[in-house]
C-alpha positions as CSV (number, residue, x, y, z in Angstrom):
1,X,12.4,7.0,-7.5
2,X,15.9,6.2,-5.4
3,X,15.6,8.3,-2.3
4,X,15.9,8.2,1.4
5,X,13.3,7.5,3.7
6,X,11.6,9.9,5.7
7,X,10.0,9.9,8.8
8,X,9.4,12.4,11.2
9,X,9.3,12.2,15.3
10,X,8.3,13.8,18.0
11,X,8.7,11.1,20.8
12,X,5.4,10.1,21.1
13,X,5.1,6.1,20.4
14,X,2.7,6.5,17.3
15,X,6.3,8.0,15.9
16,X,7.7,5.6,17.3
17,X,6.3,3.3,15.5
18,X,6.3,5.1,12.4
19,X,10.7,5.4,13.0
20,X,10.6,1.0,13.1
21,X,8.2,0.6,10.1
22,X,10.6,3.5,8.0
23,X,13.6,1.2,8.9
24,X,11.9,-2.0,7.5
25,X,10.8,0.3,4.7
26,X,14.3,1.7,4.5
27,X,16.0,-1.9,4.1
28,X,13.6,-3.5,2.3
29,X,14.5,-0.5,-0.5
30,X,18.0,-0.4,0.2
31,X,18.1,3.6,0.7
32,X,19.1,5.6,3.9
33,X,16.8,6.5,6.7
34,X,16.5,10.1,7.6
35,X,14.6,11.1,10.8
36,X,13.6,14.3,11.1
37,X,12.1,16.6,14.8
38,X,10.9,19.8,13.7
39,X,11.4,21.9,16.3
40,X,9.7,25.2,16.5
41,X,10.3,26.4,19.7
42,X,13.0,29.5,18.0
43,X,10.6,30.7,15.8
44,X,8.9,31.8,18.5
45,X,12.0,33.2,20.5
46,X,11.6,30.3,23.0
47,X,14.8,30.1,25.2
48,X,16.7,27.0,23.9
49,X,19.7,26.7,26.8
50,X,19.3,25.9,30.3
51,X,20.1,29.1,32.5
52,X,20.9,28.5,36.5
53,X,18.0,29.1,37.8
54,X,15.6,28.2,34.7
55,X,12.8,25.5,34.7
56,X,13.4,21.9,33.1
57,X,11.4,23.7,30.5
58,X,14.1,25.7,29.2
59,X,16.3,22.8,28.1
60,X,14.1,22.1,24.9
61,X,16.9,22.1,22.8
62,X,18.1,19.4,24.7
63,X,15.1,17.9,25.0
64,X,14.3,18.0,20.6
65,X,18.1,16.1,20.5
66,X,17.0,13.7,23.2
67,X,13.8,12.9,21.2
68,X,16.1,11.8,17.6
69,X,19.0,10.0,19.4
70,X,15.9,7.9,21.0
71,X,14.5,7.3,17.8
72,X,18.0,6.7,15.7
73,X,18.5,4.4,18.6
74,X,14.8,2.6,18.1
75,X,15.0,2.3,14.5
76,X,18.7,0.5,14.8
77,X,17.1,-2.0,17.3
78,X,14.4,-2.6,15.2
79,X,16.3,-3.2,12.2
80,X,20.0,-3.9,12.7
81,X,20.5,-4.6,9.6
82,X,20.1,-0.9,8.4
83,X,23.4,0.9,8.8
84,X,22.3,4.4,7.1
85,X,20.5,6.1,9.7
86,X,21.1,9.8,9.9
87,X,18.6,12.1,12.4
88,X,18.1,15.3,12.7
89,X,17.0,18.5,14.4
90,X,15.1,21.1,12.2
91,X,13.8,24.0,13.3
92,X,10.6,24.8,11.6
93,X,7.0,24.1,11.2
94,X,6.4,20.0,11.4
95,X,4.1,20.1,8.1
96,X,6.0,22.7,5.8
97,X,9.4,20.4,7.4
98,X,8.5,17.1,5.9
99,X,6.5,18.2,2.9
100,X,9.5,20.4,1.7
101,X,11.9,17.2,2.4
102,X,9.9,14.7,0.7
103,X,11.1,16.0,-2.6
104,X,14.4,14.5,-2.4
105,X,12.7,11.2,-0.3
106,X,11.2,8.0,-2.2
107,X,8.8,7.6,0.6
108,X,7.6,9.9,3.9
109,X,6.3,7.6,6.5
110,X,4.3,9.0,9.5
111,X,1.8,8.1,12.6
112,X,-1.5,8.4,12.7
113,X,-1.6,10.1,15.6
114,X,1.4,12.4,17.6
115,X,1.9,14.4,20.7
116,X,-0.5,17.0,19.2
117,X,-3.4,15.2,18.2
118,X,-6.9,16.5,19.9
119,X,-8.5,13.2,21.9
120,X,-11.1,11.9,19.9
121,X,-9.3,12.2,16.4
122,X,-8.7,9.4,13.9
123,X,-5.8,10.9,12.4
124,X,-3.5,13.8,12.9
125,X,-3.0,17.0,10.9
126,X,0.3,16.0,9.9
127,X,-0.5,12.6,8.2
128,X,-3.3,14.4,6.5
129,X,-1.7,17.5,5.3
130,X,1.5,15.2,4.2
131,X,-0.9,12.9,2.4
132,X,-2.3,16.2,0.5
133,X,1.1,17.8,-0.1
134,X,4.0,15.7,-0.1
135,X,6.0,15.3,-3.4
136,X,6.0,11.6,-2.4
137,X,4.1,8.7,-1.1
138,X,3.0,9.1,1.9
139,X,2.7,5.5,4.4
140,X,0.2,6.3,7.6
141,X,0.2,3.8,10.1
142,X,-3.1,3.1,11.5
143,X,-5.0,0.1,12.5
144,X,-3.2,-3.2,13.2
145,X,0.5,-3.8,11.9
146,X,-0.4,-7.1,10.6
147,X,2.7,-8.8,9.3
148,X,0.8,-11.3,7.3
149,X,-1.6,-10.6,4.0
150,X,-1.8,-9.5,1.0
151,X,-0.8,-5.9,-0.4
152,X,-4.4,-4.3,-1.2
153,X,-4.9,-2.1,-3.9
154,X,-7.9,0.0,-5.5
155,X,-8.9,0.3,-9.3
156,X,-11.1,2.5,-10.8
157,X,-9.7,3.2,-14.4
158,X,-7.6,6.3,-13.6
159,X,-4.0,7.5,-13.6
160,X,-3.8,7.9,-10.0
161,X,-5.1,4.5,-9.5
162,X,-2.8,2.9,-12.0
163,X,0.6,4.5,-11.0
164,X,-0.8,2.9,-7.4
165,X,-0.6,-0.3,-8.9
166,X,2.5,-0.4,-10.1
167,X,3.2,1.0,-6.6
168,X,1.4,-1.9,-4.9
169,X,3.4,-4.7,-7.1
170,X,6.7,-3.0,-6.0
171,X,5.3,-3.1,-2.2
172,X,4.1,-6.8,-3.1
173,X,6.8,-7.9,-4.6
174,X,9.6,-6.5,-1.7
175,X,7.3,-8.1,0.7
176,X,7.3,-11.5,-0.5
177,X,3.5,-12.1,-0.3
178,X,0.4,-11.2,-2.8
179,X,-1.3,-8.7,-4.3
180,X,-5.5,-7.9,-3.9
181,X,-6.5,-5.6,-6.7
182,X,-10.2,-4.3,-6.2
183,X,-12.7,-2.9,-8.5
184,X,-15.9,-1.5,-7.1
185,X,-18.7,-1.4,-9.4
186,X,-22.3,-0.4,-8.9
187,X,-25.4,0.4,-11.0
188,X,-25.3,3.8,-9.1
189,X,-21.6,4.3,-10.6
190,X,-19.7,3.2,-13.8
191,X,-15.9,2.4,-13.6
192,X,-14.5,5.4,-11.3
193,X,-17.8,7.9,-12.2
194,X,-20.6,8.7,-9.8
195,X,-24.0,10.0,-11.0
196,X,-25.5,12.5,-9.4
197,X,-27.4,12.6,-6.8
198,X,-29.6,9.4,-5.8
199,X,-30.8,8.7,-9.5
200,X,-29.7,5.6,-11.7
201,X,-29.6,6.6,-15.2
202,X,-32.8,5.6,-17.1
203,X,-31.0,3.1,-19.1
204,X,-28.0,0.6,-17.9
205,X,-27.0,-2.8,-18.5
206,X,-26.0,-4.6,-15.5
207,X,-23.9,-7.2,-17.1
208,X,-22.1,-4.6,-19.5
209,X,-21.4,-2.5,-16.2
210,X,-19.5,-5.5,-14.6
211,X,-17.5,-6.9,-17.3
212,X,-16.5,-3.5,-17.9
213,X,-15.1,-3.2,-14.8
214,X,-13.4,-6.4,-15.1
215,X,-12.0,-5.4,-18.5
216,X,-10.5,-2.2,-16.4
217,X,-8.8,-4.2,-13.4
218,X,-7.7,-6.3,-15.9
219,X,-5.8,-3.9,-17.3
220,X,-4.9,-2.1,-14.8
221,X,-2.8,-5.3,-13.3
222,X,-1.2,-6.9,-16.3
223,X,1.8,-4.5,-16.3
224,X,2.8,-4.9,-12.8
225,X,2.2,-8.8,-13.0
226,X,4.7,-8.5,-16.6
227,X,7.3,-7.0,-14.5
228,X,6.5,-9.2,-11.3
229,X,5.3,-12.5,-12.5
230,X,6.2,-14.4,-8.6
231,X,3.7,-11.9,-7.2
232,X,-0.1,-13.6,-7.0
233,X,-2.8,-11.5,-7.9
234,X,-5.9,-11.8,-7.0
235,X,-8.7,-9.7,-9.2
236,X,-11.7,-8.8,-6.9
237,X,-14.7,-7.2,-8.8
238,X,-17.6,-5.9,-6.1
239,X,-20.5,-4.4,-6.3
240,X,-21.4,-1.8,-3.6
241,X,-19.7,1.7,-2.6
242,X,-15.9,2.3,-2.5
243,X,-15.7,3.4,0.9
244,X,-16.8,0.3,2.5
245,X,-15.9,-2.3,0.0
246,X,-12.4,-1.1,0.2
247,X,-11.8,-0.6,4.4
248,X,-13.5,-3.9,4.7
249,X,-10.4,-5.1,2.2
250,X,-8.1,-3.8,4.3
251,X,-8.9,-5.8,7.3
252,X,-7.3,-8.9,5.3
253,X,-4.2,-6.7,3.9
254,X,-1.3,-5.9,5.5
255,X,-0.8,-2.7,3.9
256,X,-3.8,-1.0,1.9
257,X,-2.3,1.5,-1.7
258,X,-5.0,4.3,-2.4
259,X,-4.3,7.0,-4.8
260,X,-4.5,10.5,-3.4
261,X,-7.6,11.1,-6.1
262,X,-9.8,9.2,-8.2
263,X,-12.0,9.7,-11.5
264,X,-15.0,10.9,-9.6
265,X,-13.1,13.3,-7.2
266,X,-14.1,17.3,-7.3
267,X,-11.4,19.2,-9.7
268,X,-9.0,20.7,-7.5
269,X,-9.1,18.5,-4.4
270,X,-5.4,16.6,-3.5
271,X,-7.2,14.2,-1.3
272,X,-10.2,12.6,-2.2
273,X,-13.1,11.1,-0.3
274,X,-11.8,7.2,-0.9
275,X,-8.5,8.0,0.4
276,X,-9.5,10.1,3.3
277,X,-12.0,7.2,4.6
278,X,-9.1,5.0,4.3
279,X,-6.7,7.1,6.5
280,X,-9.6,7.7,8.8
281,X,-11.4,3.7,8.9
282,X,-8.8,1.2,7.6
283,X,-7.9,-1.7,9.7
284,X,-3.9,-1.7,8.1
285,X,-1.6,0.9,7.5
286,X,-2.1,3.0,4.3
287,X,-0.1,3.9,1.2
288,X,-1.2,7.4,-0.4
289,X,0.3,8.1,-3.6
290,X,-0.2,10.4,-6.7
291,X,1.1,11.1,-10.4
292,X,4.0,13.2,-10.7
293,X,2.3,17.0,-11.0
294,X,3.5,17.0,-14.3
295,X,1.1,14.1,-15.2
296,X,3.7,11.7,-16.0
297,X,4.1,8.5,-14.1
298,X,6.6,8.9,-11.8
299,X,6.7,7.2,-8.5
300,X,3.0,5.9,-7.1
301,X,-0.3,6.9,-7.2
302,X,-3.6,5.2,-6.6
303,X,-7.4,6.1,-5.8
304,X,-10.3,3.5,-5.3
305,X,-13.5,4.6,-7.3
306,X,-13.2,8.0,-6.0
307,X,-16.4,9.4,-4.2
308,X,-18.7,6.7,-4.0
């Protein structure tokens, strides 16, 4: 998808950081960079000039321009090299803003945390909600930005996971290093399918279980690796449960690619349990993408065994 990226601000340094990693991302793809404030204050008939005698307060117009040119200015010192940087003030709700935008966008990047995040929280409403909703993928920075590692990606046999892949070999590939594909397999779970409750089925064959999960990551990587053959691969097969096999990956990736939903997710959920451990637990920044809603393969999409 050719698109600008997007990122959204608020002048708190989590969005900060999320303005310099949307300018790497935004040279690395050769697109613009379009940062975005939401600013809310006139829906609510909040005074927007400064009158004689008002409080600092009343200059939040001000203030909202203030906020971009600080981060147009932080994302041209980060990379100087980017020459397309457009901000903006929108007034509007921060969520309905950036999900609405990311239609036209080939990537919405966002903090983990902004201004408005309760104390205590992992992650902020925003980076979920945009992980559920945008018409995009979605990069949350979280844990360390480690410049060094492999892309990391998760397999479990279905489309969301694949169209990851492909996403993670474009990632890979722009970032000169290699790609960790990981299939988690256990004889509570086949490829991507949970059983119920805590019973094994009555009959299962250990060996058949693994290569068949083999025979999936296989499969799942040889496209990307056609069309990027100077990207290493690694193909990791593990036994155990998705959620922790897959955040203890990403504490040796620089950037972890989970599909919004996987084959063992509920019918109806946009965010599945794999993905929302990841934007909760992971030790790197994370990558959530999907299938176009028309089922086709557009962009990015990924998932990890979903609900194990």
């Amino acid at each position: 998808m050719a698109g600008q990226v997007l990122v959204g601000t608020d002048g708190s340094e989590s969005s900060l950081e999320a303005v310099a990693a949307a300018a790497r991302e935004a040279r690395l793809r050769g697109v613009d960079l379009e940062i975005v404030h939401a600013f809310i204050w006139p829906l609510v008939k909040a005074p927007t000039a400064a009158a004689p005698i008002s409080q600092p307060t009343s200059r939040l117009r001000d203030q909202a321009d203030e906020i971009v040119a600080a981060a147009v200015e932080h994302a041209r010192v980060a990379e100087p090299q980017l020459s397309a940087i457009r901000g903006e003030v929108v007034t509007g709700e921060p969520l309905t803003i950036l999900a609405a935008r990311s239609r036209e966008a080939s990537l919405v990047v966002v903090g983990s945390r902004g201004l408005g995040g309760f104390t205590g929280l992992l992650i902020g409403s925003v980076a979920v909600h945009l992980a559920a909703h945008a018409h995009c993928p979605v990069l949350v920075l979280r844990g360390r930005a480690a410049a060094e590692g492999p892309v990391a990606v998760a397999v479990d046999g279905s489309g969301d996971a694949q169209v990851a892949v492909d996403e993670a070999f474009a990632h890979a590939a722009r970032r000169a290093t290699g790609l960790l594909a990981v299939q988690v397999w256990s004889t509570w779970t086949g490829p991507g399918r949970e059983w119920p409750g805590d019973m094994a089925p009555l009959v299962f064959d250990v060996d058949k279980l693994r290569e068949e999960c083999e025979r999936t990551l296989a499969d799942a990587v040889a496209p990307g690796h056609a069309r990027h053959p100077d990207v290493a691969v690694e193909e990791r097969v593990v036994e155990g449960r998705a959620r922790p096999v897959l955040i203890e990956a990403s504490g040796e990736a620089q950037l972890m690619v989970v599909g919004a939903r996987g084959l063992g997710g509920f019918t109806g959920l946009l965010l599945g349990s794999v993905s929302q451990a990841l934007l909760q637990h992971a030790d790197c920044p994370v990558l959530v993408v999907r299938r176009s809603p028309e089922g086709t393969e557009g962009t990015e999409g990924t998932e990890g065994t979903e609900g194990a």
